[in-house]
PQR file of N, CA, C, O and H, with PARSE charges and radii, in Angstrom:
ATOM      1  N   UNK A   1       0.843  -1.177   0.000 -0.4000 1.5000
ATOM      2  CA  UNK A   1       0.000   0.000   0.000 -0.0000 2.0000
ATOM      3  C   UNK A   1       0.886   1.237   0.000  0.5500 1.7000
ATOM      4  O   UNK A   1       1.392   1.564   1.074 -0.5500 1.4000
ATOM      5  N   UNK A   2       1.104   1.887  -0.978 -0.4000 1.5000
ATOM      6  CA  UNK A   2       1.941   3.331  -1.087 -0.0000 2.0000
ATOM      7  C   UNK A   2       1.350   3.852  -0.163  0.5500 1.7000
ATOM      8  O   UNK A   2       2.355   4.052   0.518 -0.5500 1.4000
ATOM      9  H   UNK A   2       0.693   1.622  -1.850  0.4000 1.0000
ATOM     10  N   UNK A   3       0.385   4.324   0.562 -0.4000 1.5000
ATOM     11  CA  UNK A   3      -0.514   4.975   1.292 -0.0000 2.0000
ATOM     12  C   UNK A   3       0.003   4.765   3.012  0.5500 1.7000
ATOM     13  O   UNK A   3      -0.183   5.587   3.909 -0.5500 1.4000
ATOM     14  H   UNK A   3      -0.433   4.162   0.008  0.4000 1.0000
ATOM     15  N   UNK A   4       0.575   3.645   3.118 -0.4000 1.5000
ATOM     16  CA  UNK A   4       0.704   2.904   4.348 -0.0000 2.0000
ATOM     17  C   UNK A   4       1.945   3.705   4.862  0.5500 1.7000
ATOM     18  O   UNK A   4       2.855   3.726   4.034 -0.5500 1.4000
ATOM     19  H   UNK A   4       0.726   2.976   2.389  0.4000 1.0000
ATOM     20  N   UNK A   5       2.223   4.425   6.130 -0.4000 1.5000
ATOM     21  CA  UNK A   5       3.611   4.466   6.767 -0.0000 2.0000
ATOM     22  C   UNK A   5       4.640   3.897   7.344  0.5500 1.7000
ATOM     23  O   UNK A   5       5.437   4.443   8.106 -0.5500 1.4000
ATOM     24  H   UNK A   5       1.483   4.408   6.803  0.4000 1.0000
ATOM     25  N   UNK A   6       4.631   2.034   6.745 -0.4000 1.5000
ATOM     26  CA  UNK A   6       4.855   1.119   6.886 -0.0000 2.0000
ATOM     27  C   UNK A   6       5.684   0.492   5.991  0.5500 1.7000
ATOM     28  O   UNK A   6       5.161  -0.020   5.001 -0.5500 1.4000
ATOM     29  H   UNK A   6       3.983   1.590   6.126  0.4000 1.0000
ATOM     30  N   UNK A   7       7.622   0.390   6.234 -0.4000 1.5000
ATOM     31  CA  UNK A   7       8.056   0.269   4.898 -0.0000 2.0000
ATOM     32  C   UNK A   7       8.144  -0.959   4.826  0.5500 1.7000
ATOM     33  O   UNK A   7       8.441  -1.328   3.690 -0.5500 1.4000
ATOM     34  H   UNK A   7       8.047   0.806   7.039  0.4000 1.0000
ATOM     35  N   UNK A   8       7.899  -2.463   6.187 -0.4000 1.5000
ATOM     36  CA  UNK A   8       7.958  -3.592   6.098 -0.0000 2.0000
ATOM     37  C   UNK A   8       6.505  -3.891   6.357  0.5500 1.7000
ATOM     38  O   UNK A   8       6.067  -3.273   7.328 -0.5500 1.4000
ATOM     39  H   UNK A   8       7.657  -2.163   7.110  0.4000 1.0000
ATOM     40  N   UNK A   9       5.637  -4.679   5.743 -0.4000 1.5000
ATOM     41  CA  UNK A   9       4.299  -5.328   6.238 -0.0000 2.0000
ATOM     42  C   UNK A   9       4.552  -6.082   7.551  0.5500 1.7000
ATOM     43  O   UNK A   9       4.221  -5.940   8.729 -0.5500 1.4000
ATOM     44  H   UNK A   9       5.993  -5.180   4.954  0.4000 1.0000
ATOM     45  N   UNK A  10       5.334  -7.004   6.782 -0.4000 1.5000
ATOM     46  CA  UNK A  10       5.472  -8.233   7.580 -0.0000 2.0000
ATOM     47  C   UNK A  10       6.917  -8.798   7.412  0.5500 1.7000
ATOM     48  O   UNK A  10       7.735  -8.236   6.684 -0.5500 1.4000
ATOM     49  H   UNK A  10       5.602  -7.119   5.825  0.4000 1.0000
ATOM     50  N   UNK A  11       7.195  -9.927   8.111 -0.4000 1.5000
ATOM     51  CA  UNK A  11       7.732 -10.671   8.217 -0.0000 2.0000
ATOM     52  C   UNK A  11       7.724 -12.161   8.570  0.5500 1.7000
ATOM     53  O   UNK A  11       7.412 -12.544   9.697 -0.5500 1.4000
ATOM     54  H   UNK A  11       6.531 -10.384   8.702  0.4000 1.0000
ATOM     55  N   UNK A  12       8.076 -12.997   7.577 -0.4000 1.5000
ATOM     56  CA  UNK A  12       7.622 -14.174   7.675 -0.0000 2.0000
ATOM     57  C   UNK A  12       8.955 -15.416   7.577  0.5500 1.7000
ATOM     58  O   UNK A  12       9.669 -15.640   6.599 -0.5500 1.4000
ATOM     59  H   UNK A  12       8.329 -12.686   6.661  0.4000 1.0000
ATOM     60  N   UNK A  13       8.985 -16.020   8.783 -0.4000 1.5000
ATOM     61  CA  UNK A  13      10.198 -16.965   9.359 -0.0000 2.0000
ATOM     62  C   UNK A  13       9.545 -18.733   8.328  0.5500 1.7000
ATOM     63  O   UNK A  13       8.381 -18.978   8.014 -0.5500 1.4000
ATOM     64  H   UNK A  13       8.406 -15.838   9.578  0.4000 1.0000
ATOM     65  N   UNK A  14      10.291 -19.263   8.168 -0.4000 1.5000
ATOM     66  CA  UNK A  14      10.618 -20.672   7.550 -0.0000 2.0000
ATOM     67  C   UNK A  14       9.769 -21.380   7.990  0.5500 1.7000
ATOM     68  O   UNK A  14       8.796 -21.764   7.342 -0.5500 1.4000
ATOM     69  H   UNK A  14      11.237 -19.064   8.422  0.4000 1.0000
ATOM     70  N   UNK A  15      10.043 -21.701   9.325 -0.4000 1.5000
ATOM     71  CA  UNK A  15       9.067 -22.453  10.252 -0.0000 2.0000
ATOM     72  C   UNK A  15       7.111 -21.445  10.243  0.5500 1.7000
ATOM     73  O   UNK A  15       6.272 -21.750  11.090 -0.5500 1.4000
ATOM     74  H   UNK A  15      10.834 -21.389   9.851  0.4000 1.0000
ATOM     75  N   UNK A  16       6.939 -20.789   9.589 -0.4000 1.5000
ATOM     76  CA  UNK A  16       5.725 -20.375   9.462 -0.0000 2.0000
ATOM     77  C   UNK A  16       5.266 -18.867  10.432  0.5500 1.7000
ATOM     78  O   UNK A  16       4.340 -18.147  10.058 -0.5500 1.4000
ATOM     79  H   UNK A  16       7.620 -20.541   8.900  0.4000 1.0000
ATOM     80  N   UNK A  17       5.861 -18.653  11.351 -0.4000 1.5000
ATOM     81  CA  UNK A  17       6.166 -17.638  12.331 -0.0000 2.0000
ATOM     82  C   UNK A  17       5.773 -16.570  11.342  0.5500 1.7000
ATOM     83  O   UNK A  17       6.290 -16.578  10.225 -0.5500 1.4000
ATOM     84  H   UNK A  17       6.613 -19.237  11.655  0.4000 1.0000
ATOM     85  N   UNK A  18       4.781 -15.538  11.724 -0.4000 1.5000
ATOM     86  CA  UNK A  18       4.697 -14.395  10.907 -0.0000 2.0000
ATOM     87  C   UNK A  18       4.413 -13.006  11.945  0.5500 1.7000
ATOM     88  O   UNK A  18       3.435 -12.713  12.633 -0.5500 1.4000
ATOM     89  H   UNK A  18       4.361 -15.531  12.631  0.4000 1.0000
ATOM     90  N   UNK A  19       5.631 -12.361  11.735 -0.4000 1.5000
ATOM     91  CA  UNK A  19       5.342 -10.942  12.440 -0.0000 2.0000
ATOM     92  C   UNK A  19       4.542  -9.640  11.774  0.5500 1.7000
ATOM     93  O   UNK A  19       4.998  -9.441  10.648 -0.5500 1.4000
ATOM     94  H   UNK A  19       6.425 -12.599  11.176  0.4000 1.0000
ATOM     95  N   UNK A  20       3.658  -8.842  12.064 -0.4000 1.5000
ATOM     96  CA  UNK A  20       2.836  -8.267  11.251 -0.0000 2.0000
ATOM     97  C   UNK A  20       1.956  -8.872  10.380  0.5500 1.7000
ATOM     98  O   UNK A  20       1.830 -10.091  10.263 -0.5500 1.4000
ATOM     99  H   UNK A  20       3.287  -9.003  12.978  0.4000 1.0000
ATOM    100  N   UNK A  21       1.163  -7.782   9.583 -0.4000 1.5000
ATOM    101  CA  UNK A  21       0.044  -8.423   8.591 -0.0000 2.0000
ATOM    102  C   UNK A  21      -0.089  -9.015   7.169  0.5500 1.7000
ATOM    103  O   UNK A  21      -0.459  -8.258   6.272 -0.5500 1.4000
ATOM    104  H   UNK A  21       1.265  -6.792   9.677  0.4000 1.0000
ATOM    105  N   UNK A  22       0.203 -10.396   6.876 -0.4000 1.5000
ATOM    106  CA  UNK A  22       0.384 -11.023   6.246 -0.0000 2.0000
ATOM    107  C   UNK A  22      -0.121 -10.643   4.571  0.5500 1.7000
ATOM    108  O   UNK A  22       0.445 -10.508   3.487 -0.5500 1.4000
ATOM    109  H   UNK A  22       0.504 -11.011   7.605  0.4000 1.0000
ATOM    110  N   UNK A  23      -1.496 -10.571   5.089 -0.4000 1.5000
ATOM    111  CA  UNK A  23      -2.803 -10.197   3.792 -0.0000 2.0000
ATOM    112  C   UNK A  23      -2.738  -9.098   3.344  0.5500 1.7000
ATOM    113  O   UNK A  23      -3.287  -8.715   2.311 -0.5500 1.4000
ATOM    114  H   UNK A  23      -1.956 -10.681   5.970  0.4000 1.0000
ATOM    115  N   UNK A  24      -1.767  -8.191   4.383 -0.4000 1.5000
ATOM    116  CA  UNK A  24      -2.101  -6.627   3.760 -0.0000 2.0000
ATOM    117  C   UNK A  24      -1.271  -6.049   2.318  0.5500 1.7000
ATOM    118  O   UNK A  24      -1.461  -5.009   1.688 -0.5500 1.4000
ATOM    119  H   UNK A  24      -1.322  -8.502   5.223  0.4000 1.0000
ATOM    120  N   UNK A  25      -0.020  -7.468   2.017 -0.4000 1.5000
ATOM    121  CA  UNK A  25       1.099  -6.761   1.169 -0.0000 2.0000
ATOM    122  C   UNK A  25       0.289  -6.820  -0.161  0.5500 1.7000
ATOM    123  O   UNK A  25      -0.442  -7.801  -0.293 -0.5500 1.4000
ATOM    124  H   UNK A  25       0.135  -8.313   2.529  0.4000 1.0000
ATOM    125  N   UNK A  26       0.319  -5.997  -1.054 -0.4000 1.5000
ATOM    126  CA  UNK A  26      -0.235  -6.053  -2.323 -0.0000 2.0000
ATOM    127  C   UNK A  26       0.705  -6.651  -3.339  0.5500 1.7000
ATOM    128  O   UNK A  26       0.433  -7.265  -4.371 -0.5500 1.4000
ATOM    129  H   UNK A  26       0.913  -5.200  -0.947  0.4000 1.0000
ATOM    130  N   UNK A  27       1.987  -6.304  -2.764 -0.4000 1.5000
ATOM    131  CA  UNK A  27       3.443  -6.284  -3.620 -0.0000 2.0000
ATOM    132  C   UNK A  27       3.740  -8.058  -3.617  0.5500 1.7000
ATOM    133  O   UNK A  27       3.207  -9.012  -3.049 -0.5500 1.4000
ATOM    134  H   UNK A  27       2.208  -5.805  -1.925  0.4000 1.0000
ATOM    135  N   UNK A  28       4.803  -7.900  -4.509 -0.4000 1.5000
ATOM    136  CA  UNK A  28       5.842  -9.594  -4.399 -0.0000 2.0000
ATOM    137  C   UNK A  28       6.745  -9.671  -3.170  0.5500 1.7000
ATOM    138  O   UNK A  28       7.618  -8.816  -3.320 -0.5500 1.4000
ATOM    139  H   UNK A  28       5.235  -7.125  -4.970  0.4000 1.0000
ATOM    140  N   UNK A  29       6.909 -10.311  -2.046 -0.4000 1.5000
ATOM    141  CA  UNK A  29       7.671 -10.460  -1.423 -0.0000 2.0000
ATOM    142  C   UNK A  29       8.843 -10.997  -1.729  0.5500 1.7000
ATOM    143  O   UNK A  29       8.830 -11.845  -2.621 -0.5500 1.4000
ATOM    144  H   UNK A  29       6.200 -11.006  -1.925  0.4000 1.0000
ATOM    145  N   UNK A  30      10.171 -10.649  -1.072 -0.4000 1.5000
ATOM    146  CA  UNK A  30      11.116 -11.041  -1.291 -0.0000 2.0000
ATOM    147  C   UNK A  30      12.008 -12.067  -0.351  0.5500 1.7000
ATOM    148  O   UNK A  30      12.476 -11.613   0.694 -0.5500 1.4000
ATOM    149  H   UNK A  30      10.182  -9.960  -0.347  0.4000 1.0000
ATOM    150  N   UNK A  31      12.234 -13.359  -0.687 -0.4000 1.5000
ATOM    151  CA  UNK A  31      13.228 -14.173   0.212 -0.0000 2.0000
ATOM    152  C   UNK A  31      13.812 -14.214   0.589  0.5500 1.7000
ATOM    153  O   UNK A  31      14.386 -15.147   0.027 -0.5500 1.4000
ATOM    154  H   UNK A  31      11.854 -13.728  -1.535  0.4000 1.0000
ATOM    155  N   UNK A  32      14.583 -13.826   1.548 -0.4000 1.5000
ATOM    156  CA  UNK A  32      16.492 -13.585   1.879 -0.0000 2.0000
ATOM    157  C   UNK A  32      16.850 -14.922   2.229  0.5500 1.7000
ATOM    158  O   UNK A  32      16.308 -15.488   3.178 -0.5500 1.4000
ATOM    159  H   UNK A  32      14.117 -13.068   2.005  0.4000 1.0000
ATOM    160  N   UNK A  33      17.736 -15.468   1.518 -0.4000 1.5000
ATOM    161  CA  UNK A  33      19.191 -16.003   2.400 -0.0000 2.0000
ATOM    162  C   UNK A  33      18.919 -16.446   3.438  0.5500 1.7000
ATOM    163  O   UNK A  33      18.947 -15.490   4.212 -0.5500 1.4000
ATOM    164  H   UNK A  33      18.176 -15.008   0.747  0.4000 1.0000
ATOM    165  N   UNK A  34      18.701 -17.195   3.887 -0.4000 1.5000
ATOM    166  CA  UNK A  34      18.869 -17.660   5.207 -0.0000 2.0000
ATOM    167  C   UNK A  34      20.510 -18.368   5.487  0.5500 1.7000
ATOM    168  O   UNK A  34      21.320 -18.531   4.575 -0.5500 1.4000
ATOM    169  H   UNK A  34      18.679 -17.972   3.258  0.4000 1.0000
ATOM    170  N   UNK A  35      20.736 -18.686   6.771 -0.4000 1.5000
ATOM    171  CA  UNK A  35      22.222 -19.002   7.073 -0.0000 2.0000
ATOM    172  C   UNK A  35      21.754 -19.723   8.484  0.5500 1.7000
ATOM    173  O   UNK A  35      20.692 -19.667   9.104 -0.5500 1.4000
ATOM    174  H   UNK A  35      20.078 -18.554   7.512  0.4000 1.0000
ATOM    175  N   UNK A  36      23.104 -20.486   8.754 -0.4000 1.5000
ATOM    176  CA  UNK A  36      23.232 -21.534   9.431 -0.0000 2.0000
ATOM    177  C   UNK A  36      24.699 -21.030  10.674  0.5500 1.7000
ATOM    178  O   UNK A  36      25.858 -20.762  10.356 -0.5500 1.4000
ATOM    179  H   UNK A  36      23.967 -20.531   8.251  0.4000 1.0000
ATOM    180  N   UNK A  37      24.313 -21.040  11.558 -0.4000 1.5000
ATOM    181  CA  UNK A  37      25.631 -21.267  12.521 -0.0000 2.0000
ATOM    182  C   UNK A  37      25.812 -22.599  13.181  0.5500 1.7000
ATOM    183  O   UNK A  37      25.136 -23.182  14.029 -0.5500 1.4000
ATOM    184  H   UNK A  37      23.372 -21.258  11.816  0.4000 1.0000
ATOM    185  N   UNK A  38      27.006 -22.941  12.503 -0.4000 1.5000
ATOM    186  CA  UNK A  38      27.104 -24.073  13.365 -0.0000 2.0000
ATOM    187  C   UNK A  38      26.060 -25.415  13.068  0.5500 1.7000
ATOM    188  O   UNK A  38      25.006 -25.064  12.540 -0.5500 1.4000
ATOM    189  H   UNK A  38      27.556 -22.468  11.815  0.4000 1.0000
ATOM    190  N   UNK A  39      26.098 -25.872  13.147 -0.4000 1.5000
ATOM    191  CA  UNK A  39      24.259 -27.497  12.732 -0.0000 2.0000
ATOM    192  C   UNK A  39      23.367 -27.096  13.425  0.5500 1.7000
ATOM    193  O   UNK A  39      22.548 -28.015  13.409 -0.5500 1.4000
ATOM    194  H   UNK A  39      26.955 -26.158  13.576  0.4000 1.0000
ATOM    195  N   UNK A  40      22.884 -26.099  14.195 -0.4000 1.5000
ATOM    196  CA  UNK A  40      21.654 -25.855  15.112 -0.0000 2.0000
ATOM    197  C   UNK A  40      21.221 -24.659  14.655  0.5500 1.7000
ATOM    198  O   UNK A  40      20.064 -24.611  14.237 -0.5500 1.4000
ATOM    199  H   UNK A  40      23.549 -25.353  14.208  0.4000 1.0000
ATOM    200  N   UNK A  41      21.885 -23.685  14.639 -0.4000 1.5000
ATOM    201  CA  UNK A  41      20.674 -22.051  14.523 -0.0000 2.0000
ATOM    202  C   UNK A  41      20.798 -22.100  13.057  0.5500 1.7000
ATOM    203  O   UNK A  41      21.656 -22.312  12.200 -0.5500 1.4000
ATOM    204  H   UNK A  41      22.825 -23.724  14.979  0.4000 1.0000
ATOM    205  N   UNK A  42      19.357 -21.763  13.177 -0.4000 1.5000
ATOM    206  CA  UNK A  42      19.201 -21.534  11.774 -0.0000 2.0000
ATOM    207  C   UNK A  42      18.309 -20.398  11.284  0.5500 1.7000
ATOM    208  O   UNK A  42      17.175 -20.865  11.391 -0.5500 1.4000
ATOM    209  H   UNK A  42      18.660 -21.591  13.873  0.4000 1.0000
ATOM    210  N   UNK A  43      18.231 -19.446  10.916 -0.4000 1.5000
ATOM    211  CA  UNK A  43      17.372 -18.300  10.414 -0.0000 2.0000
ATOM    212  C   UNK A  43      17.181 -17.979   9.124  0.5500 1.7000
ATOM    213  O   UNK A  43      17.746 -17.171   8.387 -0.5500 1.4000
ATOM    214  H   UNK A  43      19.152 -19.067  10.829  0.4000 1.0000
ATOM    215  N   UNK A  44      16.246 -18.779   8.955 -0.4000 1.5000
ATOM    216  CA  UNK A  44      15.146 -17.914   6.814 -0.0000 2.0000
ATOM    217  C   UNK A  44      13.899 -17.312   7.371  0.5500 1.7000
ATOM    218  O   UNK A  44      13.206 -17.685   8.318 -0.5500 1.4000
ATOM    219  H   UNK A  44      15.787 -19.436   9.553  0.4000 1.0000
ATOM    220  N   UNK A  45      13.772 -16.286   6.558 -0.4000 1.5000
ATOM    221  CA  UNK A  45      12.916 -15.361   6.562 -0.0000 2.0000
ATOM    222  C   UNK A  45      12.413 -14.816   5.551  0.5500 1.7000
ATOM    223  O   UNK A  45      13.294 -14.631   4.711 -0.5500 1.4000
ATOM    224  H   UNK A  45      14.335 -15.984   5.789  0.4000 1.0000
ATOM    225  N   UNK A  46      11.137 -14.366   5.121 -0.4000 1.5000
ATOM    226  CA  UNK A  46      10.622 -13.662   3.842 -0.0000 2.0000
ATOM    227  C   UNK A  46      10.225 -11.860   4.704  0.5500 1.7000
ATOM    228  O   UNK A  46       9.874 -11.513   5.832 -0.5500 1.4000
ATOM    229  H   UNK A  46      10.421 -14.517   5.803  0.4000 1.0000
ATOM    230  N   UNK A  47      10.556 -11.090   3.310 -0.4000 1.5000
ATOM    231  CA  UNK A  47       9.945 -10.112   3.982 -0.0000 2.0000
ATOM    232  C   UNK A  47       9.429  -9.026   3.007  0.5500 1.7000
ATOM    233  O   UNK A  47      10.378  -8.434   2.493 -0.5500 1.4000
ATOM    234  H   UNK A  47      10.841 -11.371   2.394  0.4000 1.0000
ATOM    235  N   UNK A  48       8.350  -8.627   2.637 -0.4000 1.5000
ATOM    236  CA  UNK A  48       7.104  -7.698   1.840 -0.0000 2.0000
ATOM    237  C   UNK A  48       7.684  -6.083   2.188  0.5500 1.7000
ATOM    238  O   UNK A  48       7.074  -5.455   3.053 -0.5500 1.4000
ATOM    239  H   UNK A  48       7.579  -9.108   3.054  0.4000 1.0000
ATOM    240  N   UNK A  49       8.920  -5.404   1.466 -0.4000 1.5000
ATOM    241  CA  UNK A  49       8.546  -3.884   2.036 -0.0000 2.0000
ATOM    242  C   UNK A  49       8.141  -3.040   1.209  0.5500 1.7000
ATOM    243  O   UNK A  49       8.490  -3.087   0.030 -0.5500 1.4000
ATOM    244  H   UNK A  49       9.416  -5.915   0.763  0.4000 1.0000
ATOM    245  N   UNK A  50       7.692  -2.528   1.477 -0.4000 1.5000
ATOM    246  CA  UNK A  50       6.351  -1.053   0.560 -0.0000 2.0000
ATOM    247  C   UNK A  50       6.931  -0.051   0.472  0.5500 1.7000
ATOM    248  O   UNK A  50       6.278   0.851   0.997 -0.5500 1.4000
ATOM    249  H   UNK A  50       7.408  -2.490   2.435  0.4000 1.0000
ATOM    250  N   UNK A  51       7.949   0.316   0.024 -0.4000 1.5000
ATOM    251  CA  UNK A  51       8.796   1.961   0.401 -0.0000 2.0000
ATOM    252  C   UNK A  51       9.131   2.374  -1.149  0.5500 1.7000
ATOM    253  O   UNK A  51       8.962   1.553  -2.050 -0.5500 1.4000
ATOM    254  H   UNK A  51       8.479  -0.416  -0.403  0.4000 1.0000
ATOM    255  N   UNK A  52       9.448   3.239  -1.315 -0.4000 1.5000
ATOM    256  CA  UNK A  52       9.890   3.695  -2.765 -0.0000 2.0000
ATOM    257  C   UNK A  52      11.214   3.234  -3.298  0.5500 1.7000
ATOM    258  O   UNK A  52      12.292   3.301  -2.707 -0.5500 1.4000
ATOM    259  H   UNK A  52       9.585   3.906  -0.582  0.4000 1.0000
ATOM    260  N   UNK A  53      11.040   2.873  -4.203 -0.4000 1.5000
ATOM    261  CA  UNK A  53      12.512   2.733  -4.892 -0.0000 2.0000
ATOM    262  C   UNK A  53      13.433   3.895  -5.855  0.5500 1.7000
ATOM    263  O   UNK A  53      13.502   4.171  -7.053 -0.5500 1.4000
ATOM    264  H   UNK A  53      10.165   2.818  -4.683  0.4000 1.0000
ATOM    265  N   UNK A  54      13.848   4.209  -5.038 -0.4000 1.5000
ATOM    266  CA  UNK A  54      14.951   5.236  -4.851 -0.0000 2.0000
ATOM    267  C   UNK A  54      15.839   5.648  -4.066  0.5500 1.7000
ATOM    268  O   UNK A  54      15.732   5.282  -2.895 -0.5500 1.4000
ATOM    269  H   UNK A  54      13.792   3.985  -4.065  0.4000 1.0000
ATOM    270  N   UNK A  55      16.851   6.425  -4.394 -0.4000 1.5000
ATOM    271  CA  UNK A  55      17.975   6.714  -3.288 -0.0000 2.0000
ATOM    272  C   UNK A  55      17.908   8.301  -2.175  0.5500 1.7000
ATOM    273  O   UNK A  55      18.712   9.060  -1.635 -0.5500 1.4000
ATOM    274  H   UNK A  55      16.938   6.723  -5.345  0.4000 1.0000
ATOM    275  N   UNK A  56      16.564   8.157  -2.287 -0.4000 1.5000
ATOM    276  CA  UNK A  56      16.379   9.361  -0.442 -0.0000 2.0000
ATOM    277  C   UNK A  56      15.175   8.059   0.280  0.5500 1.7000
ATOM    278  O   UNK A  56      14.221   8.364   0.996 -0.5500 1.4000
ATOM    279  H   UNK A  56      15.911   7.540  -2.725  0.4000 1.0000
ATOM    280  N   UNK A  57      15.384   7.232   0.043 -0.4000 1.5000
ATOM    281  CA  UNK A  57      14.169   5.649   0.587 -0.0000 2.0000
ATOM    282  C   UNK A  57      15.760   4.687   1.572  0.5500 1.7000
ATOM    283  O   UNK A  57      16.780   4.015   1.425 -0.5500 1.4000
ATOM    284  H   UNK A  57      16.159   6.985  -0.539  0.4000 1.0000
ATOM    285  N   UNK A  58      15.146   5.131   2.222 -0.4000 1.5000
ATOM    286  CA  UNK A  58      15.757   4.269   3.863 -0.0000 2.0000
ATOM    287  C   UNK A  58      15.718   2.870   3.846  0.5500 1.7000
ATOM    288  O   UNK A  58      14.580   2.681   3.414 -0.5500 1.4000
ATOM    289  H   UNK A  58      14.317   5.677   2.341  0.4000 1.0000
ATOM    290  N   UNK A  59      16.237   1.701   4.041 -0.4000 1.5000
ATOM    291  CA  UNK A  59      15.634   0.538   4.644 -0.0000 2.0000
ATOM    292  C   UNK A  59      16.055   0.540   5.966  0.5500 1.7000
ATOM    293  O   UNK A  59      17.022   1.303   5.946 -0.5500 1.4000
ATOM    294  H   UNK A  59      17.161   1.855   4.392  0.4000 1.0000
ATOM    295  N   UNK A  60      15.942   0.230   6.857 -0.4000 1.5000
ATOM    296  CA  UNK A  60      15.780  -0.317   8.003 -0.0000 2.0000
ATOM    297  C   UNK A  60      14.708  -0.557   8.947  0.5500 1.7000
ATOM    298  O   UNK A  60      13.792   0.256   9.071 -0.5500 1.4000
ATOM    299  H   UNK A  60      15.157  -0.389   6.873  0.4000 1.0000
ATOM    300  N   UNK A  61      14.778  -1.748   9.695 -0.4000 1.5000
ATOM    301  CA  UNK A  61      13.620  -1.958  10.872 -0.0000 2.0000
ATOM    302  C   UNK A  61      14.368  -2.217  11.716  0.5500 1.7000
ATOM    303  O   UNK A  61      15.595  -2.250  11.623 -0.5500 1.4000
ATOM    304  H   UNK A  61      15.522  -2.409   9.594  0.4000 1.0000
ATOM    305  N   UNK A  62      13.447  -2.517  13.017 -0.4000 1.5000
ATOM    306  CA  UNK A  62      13.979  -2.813  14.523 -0.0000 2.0000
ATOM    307  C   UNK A  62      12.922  -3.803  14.745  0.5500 1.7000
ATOM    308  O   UNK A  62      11.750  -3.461  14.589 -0.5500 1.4000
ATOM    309  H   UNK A  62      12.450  -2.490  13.093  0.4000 1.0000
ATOM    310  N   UNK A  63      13.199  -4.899  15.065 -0.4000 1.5000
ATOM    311  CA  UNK A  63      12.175  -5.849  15.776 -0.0000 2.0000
ATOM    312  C   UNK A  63      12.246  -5.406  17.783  0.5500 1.7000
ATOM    313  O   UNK A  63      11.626  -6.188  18.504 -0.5500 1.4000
ATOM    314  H   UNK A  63      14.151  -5.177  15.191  0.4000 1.0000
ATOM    315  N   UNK A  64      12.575  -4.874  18.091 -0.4000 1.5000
ATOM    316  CA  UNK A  64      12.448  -4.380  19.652 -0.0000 2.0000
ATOM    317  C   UNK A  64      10.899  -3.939  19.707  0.5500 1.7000
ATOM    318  O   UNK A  64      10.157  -3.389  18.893 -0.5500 1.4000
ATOM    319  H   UNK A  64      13.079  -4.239  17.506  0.4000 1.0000
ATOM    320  N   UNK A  65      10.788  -4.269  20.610 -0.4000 1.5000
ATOM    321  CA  UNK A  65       9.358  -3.605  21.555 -0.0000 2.0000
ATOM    322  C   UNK A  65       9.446  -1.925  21.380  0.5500 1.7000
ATOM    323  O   UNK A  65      10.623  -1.575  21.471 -0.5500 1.4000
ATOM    324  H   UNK A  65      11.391  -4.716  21.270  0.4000 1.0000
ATOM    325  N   UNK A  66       8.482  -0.736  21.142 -0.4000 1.5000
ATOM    326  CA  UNK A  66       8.745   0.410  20.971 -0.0000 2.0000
ATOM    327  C   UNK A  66       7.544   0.781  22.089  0.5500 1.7000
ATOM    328  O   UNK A  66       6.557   0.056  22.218 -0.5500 1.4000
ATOM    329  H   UNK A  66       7.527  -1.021  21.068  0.4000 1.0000
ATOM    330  N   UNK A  67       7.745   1.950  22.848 -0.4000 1.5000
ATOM    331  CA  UNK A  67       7.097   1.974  23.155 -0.0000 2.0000
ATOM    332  C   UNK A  67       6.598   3.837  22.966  0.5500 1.7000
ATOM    333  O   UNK A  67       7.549   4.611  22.861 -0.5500 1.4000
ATOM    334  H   UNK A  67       8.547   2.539  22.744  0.4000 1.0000
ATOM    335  N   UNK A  68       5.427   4.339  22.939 -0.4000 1.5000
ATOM    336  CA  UNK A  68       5.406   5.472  22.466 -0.0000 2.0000
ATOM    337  C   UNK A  68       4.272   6.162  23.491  0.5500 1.7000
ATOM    338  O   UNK A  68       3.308   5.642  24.053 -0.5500 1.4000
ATOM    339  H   UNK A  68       4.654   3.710  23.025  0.4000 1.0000
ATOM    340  N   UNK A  69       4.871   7.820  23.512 -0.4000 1.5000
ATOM    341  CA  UNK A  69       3.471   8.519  24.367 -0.0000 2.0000
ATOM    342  C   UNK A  69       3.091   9.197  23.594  0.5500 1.7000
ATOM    343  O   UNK A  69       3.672  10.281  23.534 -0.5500 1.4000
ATOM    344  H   UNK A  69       5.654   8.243  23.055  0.4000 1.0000
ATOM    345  N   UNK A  70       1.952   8.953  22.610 -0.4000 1.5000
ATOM    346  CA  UNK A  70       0.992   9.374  21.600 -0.0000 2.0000
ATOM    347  C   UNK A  70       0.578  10.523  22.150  0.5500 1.7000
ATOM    348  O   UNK A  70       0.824  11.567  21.544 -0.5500 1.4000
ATOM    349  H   UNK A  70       1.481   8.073  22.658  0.4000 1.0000
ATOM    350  N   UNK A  71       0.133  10.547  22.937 -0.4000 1.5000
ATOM    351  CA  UNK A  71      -0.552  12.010  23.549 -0.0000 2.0000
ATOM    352  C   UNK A  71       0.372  13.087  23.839  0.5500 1.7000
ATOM    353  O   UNK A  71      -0.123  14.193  24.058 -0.5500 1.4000
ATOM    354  H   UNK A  71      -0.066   9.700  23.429  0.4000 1.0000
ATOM    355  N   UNK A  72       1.457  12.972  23.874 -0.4000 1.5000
ATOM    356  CA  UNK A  72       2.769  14.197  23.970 -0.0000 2.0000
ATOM    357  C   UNK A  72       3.806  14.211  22.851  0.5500 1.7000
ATOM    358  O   UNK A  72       4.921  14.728  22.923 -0.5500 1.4000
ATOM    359  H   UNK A  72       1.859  12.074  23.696  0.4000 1.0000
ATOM    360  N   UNK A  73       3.125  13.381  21.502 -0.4000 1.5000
ATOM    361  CA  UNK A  73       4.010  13.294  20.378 -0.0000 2.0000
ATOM    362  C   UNK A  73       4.139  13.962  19.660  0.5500 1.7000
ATOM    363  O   UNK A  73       4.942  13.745  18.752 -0.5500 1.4000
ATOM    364  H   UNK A  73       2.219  12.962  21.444  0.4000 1.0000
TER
END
């Protein structure tokens, strides 16, 4: 959704794990790479971002807890 202030929808882990809203991406999601440490950890992930393609367009997220005071923002 160009409309959305949201440059990742979602995020979606191997094992099925999905952070954010799955249904909302209109776009093609993209697969990354996943990698291996060692025979045990293992991390793949898909992830849908909605942002412009161009060079003043940011990527980054934070998966941390945020916490915000809306009423003094």
């Amino acid at each position: 959704n160009k409309n959305s202030p949201r440059r990742y929808e979602y995020i979606e882990y191997e094992n099925g794990k999905v952070f954010g809203n799955k249904g909302t991406c209109k776009s093609s999601t993209t697969k990354v790479d996943s990698w291996w440490r060692w025979l045990f950890w293992h991390c793949s992930y898909c992830m849908c971002y909605c942002d412009d393609h161009n060079s003043s367009s940011d990527r980054y997220f934070d998966l941390r807890d945020i916490v915000s005071d809306v009423a003094n923002n």
